[in-house]
C-alpha positions, 0 to 999 in steps of 0.5 A, a space after each residue: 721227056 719232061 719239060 723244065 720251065 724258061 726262066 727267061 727274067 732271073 731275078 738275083 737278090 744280093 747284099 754281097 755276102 757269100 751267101 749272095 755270092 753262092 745264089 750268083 752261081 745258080 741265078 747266072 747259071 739259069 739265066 744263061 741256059 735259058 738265055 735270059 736276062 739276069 737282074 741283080 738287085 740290092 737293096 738298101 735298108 733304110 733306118 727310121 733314124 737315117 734323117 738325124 744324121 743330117 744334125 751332124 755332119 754338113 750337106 757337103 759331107 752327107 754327099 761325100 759319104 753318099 758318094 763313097 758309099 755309091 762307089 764302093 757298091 759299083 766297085 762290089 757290082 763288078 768285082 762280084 759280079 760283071 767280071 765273070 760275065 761276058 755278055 753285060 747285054 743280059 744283065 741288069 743292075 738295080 738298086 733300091 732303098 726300103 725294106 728288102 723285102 717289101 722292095 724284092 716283091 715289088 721290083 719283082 712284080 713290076 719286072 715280070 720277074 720269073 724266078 727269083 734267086 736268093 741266099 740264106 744265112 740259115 740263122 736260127 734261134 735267137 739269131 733269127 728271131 732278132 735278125 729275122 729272115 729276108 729269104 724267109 718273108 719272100 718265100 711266104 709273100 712271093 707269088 712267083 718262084 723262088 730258090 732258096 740257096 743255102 751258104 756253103 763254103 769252100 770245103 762244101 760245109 755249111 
């Protein structure tokens, strides 16, 4: 009998499209049959420009804008996610501003993460050279395991 390695840190990369939604089924299923802890991070992507927003709208703005946005994200976690999870002991919710990629492998690294879990949106052409592929520079840089989930929808065409 083989023997399947213990995935006992399950890392979930989420930007709450289906596509993250379908790695949530994969990512939860592993982490409970090795009873492991499920993190799920989102990260969110900076802008170079981000700091002229400041030039328009007044501090007390920008915090209310921040403050929406931080609530609409909480309100995705649990909608997606922590209501289909019975022990929240398990489960690890992490946010982090950067490029995704770069804040994926050093959240992992820094966890110990075991195995990390992500969608792909499966662009191709000219989609993807412009939009490029988070999954794609995770899978070339990662020194640790990752699955790649591919979207499908309900009829189970991608």
């Amino acid at each position: 009998m083989i023997e399947y390695p213990k995935y006992k840190k399950v890392l979930l990369c989420t930007d709450f499209s289906k596509n993250s939604d379908c790695a949530f089924d994969y990512a939860f299923g592993i982490a409970k049959r090795d009873e492991g802890v499920l993190y799920i991070l989102h990260v969110i992507p900076t802008t170079p420009d981000s700091y002229n927003l400041e030039r328009w709208v007044t501090k007390g703005q920008l915090d209310k804008i921040k403050s929406t946005i931080q609530e609409d994200r909480e309100k995705m976690f649990n909608d997606k996610y922590l209501n289909h999870i019975k022990d929240k002991t398990k489960v690890k919710i992490v946010t982090k501003s950067g490029r995704e990629d770069e804040e994926i492998l050093k959240f992992a690294q820094k966890e110990k993460i075991d195995i990390i879990v992500i969608g792909t949106h499966g662009r191709t052409g000219i989609e993807h050279v412009f939009l490029g592929s988070v999954a794609e520079k995770i899978i070339r840089r990662s020194p640790i395991p990752v699955f790649v989930i591919p979207w499908r929808d309900k009829a189970g065409l991608t």
